[in-house]
PDB file of N, CA, C and O in Angstrom:
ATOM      1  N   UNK A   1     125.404 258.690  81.262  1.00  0.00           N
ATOM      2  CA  UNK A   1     126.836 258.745  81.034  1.00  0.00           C
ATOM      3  C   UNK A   1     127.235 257.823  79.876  1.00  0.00           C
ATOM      4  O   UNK A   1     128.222 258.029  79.171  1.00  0.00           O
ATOM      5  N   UNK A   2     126.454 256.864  79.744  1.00  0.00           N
ATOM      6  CA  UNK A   2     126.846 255.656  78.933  1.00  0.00           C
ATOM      7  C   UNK A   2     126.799 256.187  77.695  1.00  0.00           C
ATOM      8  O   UNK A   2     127.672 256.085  76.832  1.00  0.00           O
ATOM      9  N   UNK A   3     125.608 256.843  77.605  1.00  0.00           N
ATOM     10  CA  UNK A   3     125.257 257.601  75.981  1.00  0.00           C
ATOM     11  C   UNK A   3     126.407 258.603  75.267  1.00  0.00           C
ATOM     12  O   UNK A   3     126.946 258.750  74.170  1.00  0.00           O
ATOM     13  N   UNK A   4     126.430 259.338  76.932  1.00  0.00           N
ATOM     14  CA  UNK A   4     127.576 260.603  76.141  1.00  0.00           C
ATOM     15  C   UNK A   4     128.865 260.010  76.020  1.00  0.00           C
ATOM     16  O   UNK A   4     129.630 260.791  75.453  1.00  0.00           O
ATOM     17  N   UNK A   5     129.346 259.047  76.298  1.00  0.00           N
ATOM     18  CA  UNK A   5     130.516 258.360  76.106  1.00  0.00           C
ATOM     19  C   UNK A   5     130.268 257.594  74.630  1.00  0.00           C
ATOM     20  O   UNK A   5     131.196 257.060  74.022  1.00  0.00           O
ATOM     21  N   UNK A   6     129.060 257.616  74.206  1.00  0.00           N
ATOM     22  CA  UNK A   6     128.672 256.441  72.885  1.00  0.00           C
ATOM     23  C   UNK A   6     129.211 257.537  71.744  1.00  0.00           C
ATOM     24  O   UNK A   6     129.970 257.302  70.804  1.00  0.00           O
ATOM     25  N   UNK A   7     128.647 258.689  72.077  1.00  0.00           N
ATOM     26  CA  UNK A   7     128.695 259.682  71.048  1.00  0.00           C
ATOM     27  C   UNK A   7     130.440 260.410  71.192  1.00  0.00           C
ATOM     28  O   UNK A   7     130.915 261.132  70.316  1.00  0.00           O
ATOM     29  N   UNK A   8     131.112 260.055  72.359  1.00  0.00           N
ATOM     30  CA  UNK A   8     132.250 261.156  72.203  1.00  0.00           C
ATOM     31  C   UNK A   8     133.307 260.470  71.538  1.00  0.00           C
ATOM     32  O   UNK A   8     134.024 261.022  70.703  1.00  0.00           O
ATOM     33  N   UNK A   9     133.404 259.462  71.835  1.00  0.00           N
ATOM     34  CA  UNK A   9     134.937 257.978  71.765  1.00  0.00           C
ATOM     35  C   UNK A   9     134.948 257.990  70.266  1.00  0.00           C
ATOM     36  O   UNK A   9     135.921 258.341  69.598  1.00  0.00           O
ATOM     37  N   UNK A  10     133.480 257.470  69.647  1.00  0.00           N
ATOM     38  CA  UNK A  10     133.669 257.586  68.176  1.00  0.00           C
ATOM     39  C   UNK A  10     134.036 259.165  68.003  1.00  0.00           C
ATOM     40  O   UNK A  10     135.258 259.106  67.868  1.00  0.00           O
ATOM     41  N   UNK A  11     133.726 260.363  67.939  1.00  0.00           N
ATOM     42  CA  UNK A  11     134.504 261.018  67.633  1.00  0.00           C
ATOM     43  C   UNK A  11     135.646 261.429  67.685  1.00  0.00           C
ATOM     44  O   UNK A  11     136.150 262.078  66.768  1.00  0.00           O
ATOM     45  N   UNK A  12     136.314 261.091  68.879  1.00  0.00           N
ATOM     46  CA  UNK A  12     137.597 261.292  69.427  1.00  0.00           C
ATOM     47  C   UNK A  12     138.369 260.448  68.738  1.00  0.00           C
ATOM     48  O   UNK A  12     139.545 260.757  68.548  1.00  0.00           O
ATOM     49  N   UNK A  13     137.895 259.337  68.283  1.00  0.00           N
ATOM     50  CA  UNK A  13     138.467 258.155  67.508  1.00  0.00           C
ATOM     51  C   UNK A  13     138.681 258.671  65.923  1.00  0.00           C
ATOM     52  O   UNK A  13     138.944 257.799  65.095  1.00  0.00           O
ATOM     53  N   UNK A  14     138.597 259.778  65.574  1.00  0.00           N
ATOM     54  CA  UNK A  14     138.517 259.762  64.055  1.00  0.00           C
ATOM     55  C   UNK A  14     139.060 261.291  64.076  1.00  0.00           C
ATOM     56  O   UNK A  14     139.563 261.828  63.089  1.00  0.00           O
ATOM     57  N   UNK A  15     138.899 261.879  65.261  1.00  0.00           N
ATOM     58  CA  UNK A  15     139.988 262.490  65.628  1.00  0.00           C
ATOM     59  C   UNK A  15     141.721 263.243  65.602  1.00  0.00           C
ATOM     60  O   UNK A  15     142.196 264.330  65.272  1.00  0.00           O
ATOM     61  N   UNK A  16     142.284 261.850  66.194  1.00  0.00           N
ATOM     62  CA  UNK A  16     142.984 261.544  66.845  1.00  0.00           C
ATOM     63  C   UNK A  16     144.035 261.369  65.193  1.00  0.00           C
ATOM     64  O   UNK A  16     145.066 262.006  64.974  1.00  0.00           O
ATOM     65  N   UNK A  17     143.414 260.376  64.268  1.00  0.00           N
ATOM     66  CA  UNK A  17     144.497 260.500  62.929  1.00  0.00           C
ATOM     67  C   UNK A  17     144.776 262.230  62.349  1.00  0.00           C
ATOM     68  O   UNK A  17     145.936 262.602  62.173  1.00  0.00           O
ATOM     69  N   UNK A  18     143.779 263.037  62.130  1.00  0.00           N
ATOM     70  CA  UNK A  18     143.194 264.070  61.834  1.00  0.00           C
ATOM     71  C   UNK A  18     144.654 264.858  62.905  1.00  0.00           C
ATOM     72  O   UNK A  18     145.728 265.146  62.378  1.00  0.00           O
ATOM     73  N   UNK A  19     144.375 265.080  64.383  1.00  0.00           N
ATOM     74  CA  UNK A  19     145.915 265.681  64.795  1.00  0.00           C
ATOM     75  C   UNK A  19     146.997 264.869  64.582  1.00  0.00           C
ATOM     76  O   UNK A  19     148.050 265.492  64.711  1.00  0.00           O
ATOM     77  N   UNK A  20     147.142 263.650  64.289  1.00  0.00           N
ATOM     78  CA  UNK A  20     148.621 263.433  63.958  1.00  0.00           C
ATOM     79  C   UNK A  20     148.784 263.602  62.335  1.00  0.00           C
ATOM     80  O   UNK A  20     149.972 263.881  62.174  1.00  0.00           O
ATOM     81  N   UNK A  21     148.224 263.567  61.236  1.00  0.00           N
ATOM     82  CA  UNK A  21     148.409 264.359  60.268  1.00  0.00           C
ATOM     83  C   UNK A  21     148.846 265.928  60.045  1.00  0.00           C
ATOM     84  O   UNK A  21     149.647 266.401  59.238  1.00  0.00           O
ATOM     85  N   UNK A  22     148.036 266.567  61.043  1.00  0.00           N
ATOM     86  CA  UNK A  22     148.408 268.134  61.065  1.00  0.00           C
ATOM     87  C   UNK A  22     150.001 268.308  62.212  1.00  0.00           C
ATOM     88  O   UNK A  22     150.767 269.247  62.429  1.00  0.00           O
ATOM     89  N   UNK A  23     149.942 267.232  62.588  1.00  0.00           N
ATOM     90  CA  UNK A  23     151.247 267.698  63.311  1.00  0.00           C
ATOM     91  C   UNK A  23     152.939 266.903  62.340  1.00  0.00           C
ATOM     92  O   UNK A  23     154.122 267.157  62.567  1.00  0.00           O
ATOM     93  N   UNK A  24     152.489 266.199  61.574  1.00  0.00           N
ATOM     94  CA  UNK A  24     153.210 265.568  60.549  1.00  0.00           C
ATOM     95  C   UNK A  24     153.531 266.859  59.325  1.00  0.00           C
ATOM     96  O   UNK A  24     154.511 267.445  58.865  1.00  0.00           O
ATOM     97  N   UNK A  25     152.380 266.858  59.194  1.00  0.00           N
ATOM     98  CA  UNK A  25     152.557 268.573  58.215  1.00  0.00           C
ATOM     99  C   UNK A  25     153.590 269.987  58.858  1.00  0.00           C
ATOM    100  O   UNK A  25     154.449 270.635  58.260  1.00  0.00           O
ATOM    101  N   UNK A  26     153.195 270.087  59.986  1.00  0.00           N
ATOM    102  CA  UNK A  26     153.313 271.067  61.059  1.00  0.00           C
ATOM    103  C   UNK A  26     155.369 270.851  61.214  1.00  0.00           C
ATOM    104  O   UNK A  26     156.089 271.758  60.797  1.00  0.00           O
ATOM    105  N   UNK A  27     155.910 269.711  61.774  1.00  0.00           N
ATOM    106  CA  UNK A  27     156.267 269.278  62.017  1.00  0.00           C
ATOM    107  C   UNK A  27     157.480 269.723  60.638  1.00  0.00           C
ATOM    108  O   UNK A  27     158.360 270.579  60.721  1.00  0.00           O
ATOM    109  N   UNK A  28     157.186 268.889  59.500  1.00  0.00           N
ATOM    110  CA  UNK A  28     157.929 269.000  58.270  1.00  0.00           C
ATOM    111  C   UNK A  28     158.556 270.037  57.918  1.00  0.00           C
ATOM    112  O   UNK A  28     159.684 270.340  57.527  1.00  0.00           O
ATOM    113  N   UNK A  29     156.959 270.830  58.280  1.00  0.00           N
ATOM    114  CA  UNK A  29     157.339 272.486  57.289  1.00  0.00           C
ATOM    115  C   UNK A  29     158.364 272.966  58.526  1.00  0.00           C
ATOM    116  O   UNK A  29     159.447 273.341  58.077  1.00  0.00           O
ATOM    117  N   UNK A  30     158.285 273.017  59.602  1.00  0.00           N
ATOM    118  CA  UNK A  30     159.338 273.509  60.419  1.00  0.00           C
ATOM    119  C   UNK A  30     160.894 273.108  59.531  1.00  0.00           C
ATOM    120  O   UNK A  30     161.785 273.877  59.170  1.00  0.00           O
ATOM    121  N   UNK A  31     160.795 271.832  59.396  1.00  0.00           N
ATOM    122  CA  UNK A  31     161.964 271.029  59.041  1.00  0.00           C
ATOM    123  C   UNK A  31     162.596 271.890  58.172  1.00  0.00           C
ATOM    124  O   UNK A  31     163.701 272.419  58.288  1.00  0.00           O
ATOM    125  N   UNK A  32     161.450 272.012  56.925  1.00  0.00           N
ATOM    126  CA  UNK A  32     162.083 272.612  55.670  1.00  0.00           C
ATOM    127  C   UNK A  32     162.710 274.356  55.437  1.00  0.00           C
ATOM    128  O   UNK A  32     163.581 274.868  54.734  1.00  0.00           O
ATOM    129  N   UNK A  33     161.759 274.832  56.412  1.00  0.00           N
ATOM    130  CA  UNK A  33     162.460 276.286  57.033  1.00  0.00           C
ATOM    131  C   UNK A  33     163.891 276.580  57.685  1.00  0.00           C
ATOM    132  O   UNK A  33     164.668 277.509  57.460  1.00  0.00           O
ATOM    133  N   UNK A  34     163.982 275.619  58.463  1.00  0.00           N
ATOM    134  CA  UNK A  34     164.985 275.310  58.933  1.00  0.00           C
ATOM    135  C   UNK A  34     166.521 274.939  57.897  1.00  0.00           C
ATOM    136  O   UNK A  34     167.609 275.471  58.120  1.00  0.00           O
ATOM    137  N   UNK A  35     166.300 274.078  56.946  1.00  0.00           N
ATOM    138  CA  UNK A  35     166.999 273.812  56.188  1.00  0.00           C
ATOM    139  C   UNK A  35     167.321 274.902  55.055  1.00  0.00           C
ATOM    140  O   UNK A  35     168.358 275.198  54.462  1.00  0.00           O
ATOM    141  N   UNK A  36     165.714 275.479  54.989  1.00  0.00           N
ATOM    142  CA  UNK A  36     166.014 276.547  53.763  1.00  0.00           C
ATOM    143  C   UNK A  36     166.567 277.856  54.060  1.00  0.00           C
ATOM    144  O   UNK A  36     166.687 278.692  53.164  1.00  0.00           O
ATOM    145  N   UNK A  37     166.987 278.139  55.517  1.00  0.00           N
ATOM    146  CA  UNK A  37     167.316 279.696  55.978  1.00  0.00           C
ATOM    147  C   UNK A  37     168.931 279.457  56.946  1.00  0.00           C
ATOM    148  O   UNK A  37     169.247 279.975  58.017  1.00  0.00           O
ATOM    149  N   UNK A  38     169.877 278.280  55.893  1.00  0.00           N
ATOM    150  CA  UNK A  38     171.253 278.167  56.422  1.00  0.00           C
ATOM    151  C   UNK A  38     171.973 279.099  55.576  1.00  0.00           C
ATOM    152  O   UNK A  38     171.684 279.576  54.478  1.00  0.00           O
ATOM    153  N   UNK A  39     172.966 279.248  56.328  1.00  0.00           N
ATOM    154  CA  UNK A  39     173.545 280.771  54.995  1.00  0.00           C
ATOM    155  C   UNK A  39     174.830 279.149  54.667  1.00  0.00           C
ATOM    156  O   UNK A  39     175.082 278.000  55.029  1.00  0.00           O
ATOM    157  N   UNK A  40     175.356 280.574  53.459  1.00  0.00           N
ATOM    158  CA  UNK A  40     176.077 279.738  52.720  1.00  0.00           C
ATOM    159  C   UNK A  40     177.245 278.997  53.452  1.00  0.00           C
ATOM    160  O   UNK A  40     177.596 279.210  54.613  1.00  0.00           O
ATOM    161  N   UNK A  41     177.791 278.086  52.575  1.00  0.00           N
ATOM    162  CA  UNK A  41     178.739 276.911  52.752  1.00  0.00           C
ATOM    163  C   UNK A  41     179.931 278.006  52.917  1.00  0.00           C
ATOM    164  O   UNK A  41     179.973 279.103  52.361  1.00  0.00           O
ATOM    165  N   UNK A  42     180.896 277.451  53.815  1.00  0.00           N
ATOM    166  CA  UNK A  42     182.099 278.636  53.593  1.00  0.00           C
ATOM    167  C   UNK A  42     183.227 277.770  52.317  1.00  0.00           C
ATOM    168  O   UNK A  42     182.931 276.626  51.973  1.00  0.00           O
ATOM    169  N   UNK A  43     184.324 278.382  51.796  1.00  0.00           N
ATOM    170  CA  UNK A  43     184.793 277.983  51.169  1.00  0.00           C
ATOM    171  C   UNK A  43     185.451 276.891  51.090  1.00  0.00           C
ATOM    172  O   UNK A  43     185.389 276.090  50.157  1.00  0.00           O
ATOM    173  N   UNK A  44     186.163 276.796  52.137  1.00  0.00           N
ATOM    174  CA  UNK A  44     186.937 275.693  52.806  1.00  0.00           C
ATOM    175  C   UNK A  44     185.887 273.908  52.482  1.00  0.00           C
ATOM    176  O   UNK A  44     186.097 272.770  52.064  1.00  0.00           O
ATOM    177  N   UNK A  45     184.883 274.664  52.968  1.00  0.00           N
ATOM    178  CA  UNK A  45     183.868 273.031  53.086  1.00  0.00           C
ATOM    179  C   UNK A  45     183.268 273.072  51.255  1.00  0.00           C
ATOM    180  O   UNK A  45     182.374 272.260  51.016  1.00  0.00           O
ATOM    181  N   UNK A  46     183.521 273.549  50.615  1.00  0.00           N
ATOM    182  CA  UNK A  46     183.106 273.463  49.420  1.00  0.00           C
ATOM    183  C   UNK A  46     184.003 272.379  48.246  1.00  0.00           C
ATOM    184  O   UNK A  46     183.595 271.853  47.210  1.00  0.00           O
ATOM    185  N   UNK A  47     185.563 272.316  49.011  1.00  0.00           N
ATOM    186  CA  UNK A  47     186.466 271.273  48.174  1.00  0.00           C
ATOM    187  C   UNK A  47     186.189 270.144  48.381  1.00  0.00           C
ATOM    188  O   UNK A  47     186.543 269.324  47.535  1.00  0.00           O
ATOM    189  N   UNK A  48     185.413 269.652  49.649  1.00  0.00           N
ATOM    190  CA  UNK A  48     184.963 267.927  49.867  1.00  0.00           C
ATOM    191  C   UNK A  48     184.076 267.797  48.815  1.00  0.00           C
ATOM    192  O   UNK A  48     184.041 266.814  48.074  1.00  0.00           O
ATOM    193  N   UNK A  49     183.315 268.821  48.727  1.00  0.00           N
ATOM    194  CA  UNK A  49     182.637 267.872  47.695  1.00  0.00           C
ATOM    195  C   UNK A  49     182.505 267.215  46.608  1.00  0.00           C
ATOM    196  O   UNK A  49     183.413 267.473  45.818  1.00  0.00           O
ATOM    197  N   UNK A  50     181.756 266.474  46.234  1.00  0.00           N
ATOM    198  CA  UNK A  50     182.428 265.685  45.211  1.00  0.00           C
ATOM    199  C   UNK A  50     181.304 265.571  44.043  1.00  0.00           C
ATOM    200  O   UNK A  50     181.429 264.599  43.298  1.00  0.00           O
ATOM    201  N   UNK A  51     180.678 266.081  43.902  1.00  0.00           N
ATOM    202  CA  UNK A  51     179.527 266.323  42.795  1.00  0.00           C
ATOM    203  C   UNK A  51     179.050 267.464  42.034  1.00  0.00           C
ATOM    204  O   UNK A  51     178.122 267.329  41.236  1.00  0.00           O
TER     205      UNK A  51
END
């Protein structure tokens, strides 16, 4: 048991950055879909702005 635990931890350990990178990616691109598929501003909200 001792062995197969020698060989799994280090892998699980190098792992573990490897899924939180792909879920950082994963994660984003949702974000940016989200942002990129709002329909337009109506008119009304278009006079606040100021730029």
């Amino acid at each position: 048991m001792k062995k197969f635990l020698n060989k799994v931890v280090p892998t699980l350990i190098k792992f573990v950055p490897v899924c939180a990178a792909l879920m950082l990616v994963i994660n984003s691109n949702s974000t940016s879909t989200i942002l990129n598929g709002q329909p337009e501003a109506p008119k009304g909200l278009k006079k606040y702005r100021k730029f």
